[in-house]
C-alpha positions, 0 to 999 in steps of 0.5 A, a space after each residue: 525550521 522544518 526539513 523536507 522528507 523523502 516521500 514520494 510516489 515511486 510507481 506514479 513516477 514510473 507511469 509518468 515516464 512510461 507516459 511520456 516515452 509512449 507519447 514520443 515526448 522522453 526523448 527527442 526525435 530524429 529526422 535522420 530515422 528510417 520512419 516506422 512506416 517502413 519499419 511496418 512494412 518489413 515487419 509485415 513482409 516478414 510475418 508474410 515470409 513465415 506464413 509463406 514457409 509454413 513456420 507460423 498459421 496465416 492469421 485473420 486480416 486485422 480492421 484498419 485502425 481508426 482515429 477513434 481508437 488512437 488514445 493520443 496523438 503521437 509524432 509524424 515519424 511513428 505509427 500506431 500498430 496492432 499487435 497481432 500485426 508483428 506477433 508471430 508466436 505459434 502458440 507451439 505447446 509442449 505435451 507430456 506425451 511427446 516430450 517424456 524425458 526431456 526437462 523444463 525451467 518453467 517460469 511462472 511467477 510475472 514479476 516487473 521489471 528484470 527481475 527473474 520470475 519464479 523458475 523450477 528448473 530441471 522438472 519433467 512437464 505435468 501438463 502442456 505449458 508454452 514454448 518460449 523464446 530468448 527475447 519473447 514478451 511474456 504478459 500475465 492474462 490473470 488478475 490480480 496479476 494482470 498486465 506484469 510484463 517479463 522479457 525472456 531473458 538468458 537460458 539455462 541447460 534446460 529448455 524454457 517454457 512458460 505456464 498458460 497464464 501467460 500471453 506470449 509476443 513474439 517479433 523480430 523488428 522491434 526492441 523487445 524491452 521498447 515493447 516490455 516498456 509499451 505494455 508496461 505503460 498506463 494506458 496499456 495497463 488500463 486498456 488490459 484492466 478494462 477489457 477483463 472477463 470473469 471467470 469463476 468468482 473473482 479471478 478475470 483473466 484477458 483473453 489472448 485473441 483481444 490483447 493481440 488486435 490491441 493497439 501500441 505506438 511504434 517508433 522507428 527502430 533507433 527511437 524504440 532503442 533510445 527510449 528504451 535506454 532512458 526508460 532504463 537509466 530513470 528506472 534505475 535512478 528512481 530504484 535508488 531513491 526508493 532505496 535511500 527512502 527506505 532507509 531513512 524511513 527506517 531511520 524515522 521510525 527508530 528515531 520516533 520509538 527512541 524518543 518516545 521510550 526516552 519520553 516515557 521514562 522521563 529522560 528527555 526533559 529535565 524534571 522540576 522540582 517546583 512542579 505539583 508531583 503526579 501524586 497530588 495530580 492524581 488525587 485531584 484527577 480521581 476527584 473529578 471523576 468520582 464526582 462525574 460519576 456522582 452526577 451521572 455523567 460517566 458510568 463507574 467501572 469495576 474497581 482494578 488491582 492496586 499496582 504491583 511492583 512487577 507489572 511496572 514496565 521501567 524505572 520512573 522519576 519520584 516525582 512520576 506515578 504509575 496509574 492505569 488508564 481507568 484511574 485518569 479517563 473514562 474508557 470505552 468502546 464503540 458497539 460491536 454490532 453491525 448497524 443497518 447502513 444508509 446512504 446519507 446520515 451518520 458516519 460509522 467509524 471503524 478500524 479502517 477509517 483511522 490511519 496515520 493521525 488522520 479520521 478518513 471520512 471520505 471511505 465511510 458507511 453511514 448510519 440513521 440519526 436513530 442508531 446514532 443515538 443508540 451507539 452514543 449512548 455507549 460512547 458519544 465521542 468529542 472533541 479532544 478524546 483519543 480513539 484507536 482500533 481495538 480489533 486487527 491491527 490494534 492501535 493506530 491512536 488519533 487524538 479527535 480534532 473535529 466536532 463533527 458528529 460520529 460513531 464508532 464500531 470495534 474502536 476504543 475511546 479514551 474519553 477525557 474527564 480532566 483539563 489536569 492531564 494533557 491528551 496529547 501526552 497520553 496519544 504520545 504514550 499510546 504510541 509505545 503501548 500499542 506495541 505491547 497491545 499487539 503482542 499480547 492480543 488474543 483471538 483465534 480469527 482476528 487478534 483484538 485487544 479487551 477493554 478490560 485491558 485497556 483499563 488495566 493497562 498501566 500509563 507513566 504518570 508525570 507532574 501536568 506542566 512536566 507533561 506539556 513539555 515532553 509533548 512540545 519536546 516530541 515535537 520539535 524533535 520529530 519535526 526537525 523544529 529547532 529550538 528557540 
């Protein structure tokens, strides 16, 4: 009986929630509310103030907002405002020149939620950066980063300024973390994305006088305050649910190496004396192969060292032999060259379309039947073979499951030559030996793992029916399956 895991999408979470909360559908409406639409009229009323006094500049008339802008629909109670309508941040800089003795706390890394971005408090200014305020919305204008929403929050002793990566909102009538929560939402995040310009190579950046004529929902102010509570309360909940997966992923993973180690050591199954011993096995194995060699199916690889007694990892059962892996499989690898690409053909499988026991052929290149042809004669791969990257992250073993034609570049193959050696014992195996692999790989650029090392790489060999049941072992223990 299997147990339901704790996975789960954290962040597909959130924008669900945000989502909701955007569309006045996270918490219910109140018809006791003073509606938006009057809550717009002493925003503006205030904005005109300000202007009237001289403490921000008179801004542009904004176009009237039309029904083809409006994402989705919102209540009756609500009403959809340009930014620019409630933002009156003054664009006020600091200048080195004006400013020579005075110290900042700059904030300058955006990171969601409360967290505090990256502050250097106490520095004298090199170059004009922003005033902020208690309360003022900060919105990152540069990608990668692009659309992370920071609230101003408590100040120190020094005066606060943000770095010019910064678009800074400024109001006095909305709650400031109803509008941290707006920006934060899918639809803003995707409005931001989209409307990106470049600049220099790969760094966009939005620029400040589009996002201020962008649109958000405004509820009345008591809703912005409710929703804001419950975003908050959700966020909280979901933060200690991505705790507690954590830690069971941790636990997984502990579990799943323990296992694996008991397996490889032969203290996880009991050992049988009337299994054929591994010695035998492995006479029997060399067999095969050297007639396979004999006819040509498989090339012979240069003769390996005997075993010495120090290259033995751990102690093993006496029914149990230490080999390498040349001396039960046929070890290959995929070419190291770069095909030409087509648009339909062959898939390519490289080191990134191999990941969590699974061959990903929605992401792949594909190659002509001709360079198919020419890689296969190097390394055709089929069904029940084992195949893992052998450059960058090494390892990621699968065991091939499918008869659907492929090629391989910059990736092992662990061809099987033998029905006396269990496959997916030896996957079971790689599991350990990708770990050592990954520690002893060279490579000044990209660490990568040589096939002659593979070859020489040594593997516990236990007696075949002993091999089926730690395979089956690992398995009910891994997931959760009780034993009958």
């Amino acid at each position: 009986m299997k147990t339901n895991t704790l996975d789960f999408d954290a962040q597909a979470l959130r924008d669900k929630i945000l989502d909701l909360a955007m569309r006045g559908k996270l918490v219910p409406q109140d018809p006791n509310d003073e509606p938006a639409s009057v809550l717009l009229e002493k925003i503006k009323a205030e904005k005109a103030e300000l202007v009237k006094e001289k403490k921000i500049k008179k801004s542009k008339p904004l176009p009237e907002i039309t029904d083809d802008e409006k994402p989705f629909d919102i209540p009756d109670s609500w009403e959809w405002v340009r930014i620019d309508t409630f933002n009156t941040y003054n664009g006020h800089s600091v200048h080195p020149d004006k400013n020579p003795n005075e110290l900042f706390e700059l904030y300058s890394v955006p990171i969601y939620e409360n967290k505090h971005p990256e502050e250097v408090a106490g520095k004298k200014i090199k170059s004009n950066k922003q005033s902020v305020k208690l309360d003022d919305i900060l919105l990152c204008k540069i990608n990668p980063r692009i659309n992370r929403v920071w609230k101003v929050g408590s100040f120190t002793k020094y005066k606060s300024i943000a770095s010019t990566e910064w678009i800074v909102i400024r109001q006095k009538y909305i709650v400031s973390n109803y509008l941290r929560y707006a920006f934060m939402s899918p639809y803003f995040r995707e409005l931001l994305q989209s409307e990106v310009s470049g600049v220099g190579g790969s760094l966009t950046r939005a620029k400040p006088k589009i996002v201020k004529n962008y649109i958000v929902p405004l509820p009345p102010l008591s809703e912005q305050s409710r929703i804001a509570a419950k975003i908050a309360q959700l966020f909280a909940l979901l933060r200690k649910v991505e705790t507690s997966t954590q830690q069971y992923a941790k636990l997984q993973t502990l579990l799943k190496s323990k296992v694996l180690d008991l397996a490889m050591r032969g203290k996880l199954v009991k050992q049988d004396p009337n299994d054929e011993p591994a010695s035998e096995l492995l006479k029997k194995i060399k067999a095969e192969k050297a007639e396979l060699i004999k006819e040509k199916k498989i090339k012979k690889s240069k003769p390996l060292p005997p075993i010495t007694d120090e290259e033995k990892p751990f102690d093993i059962p006496a029914s149990w032999e230490w080999v390498r892996f040349d001396d039960i499989l046929d070890v290959r690898d995929g070419t190291h060259d770069t095909p030409k690409y087509v648009s339909d053909g062959i898939p390519l499988i490289t080191s990134k379309n191999i990941s969590s026991g699974y061959l990903d052929f929605i992401n792949v290149k594909y190659i002509s039947q001709q360079d198919f042809k020419k890689i296969n004669e190097r390394s055709n791969v089929n069904k029940g073979d084992i195949i893992f990257a052998m450059i960058g992250t090494i390892g990621n073993p699968i065991l091939v499951s499918t008869d659907r034609k492929f090629a391989i570049k910059n990736v092992a193959l662990l061809k099987k030559v033998t029905e006396r050696l269990s496959m997916p014992f030896v996957l079971d195996y790689l599991m350990i030996a990708q770990i050592w692999w990954n520690k002893r790989a060279t490579g000044a650029v990209q660490k990568f793992v040589s096939l002659r090392k593979i070859r020489s790489s040594l593997l516990p060999l236990p007696p075949l029916k002993e091999q089926n049941r730690i395979v089956n072992k690992i398995k009910k223990i891994l997931t959760y399956e009780k034993e009958n």
